[in-house]
N, C-alpha and C positions, 0 to 999 in steps of 0.2 A: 447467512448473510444478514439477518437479521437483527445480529446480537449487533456486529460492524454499523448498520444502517441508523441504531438509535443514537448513536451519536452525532450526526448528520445536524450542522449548526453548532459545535461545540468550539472553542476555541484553538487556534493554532498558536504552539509558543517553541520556538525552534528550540530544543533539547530537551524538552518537558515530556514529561511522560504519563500523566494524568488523563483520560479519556474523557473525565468532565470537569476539569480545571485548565487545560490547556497543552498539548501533542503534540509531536511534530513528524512528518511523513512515517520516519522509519521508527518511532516511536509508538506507532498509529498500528503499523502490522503487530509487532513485539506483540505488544499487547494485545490485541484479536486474539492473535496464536496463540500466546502465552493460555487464554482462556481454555483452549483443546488440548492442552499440553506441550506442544509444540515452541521450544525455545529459540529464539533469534534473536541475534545481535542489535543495538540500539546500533547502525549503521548499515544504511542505504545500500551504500555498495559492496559489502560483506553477503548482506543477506543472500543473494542468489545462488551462493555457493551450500546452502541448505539445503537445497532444492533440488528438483530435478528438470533442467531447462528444456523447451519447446517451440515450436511456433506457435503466434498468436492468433492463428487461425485455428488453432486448436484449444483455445481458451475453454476452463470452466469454469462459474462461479467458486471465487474460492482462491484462483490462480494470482500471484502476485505480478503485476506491469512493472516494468525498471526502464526508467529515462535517466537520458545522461543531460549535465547542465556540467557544461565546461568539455573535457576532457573524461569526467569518468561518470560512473551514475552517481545521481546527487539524487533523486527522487521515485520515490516507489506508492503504487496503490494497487488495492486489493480489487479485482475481476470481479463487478456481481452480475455479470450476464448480460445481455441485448447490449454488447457495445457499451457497455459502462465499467466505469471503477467506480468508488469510493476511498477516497483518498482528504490526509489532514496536509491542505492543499498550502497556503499562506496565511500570513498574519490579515492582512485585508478579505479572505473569506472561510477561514477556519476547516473544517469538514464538511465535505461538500461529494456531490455524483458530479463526473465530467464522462465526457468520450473518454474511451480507452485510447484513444488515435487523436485527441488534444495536442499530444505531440509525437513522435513516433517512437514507440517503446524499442528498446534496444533490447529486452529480452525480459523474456516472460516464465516464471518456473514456479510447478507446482508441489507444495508441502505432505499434501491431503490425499489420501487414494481411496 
């Protein structure tokens, strides 16, 4: 969580995929993962099919949150434990820690065993 955490302040740019130039949500995992090996799609609602889904009561560090916006998931951040994500949230606050329950995740699956 750590490596995720240092970008925290960096900017949000919807399709960008730079962690210190500018990210956008599911741009944000890709690349986390991408640094463990771990490949994902630059879209939000593909990625859970990577995974292996859960309840979020079973969350661990690590775990990816999926919220829907509209009709299907439009947004995802990465689990770092005590009830947070870390997620590259919007253009007005870039990478940021929220609740994991901001809004209520529609499904939560983990990459990492």
């Amino acid at each position: 969580m750590q490596y995720a955490l240092q970008f925290v302040g960096n900017r949000y740019v919807w399709g960008g995929t730079s962690l210190t130039n500018g990210i956008d949500c599911s741009g944000f995992t890709m690349q986390i993962y991408a640094r463990y090996g771990i490949s994902l799609p630059h879209h939000a609602a593909s990625q859970p099919g990577y995974g292996t889904g859960f309840s979020a009561s079973d969350a661990q560090p690590g775990d990816l949150f999926f919220y829907v916006s509209g009709s299907s998931i439009g947004h995802v951040g990465i689990y770092i434990g005590n009830g947070q994500i870390v997620h590259a949230s919007n253009a007005r606050t870039g990478i940021k820690i929220s609740s994991a329950y901001y809004r209520t995740p529609i499904c939560v699956a983990r990459y990492l065993n």
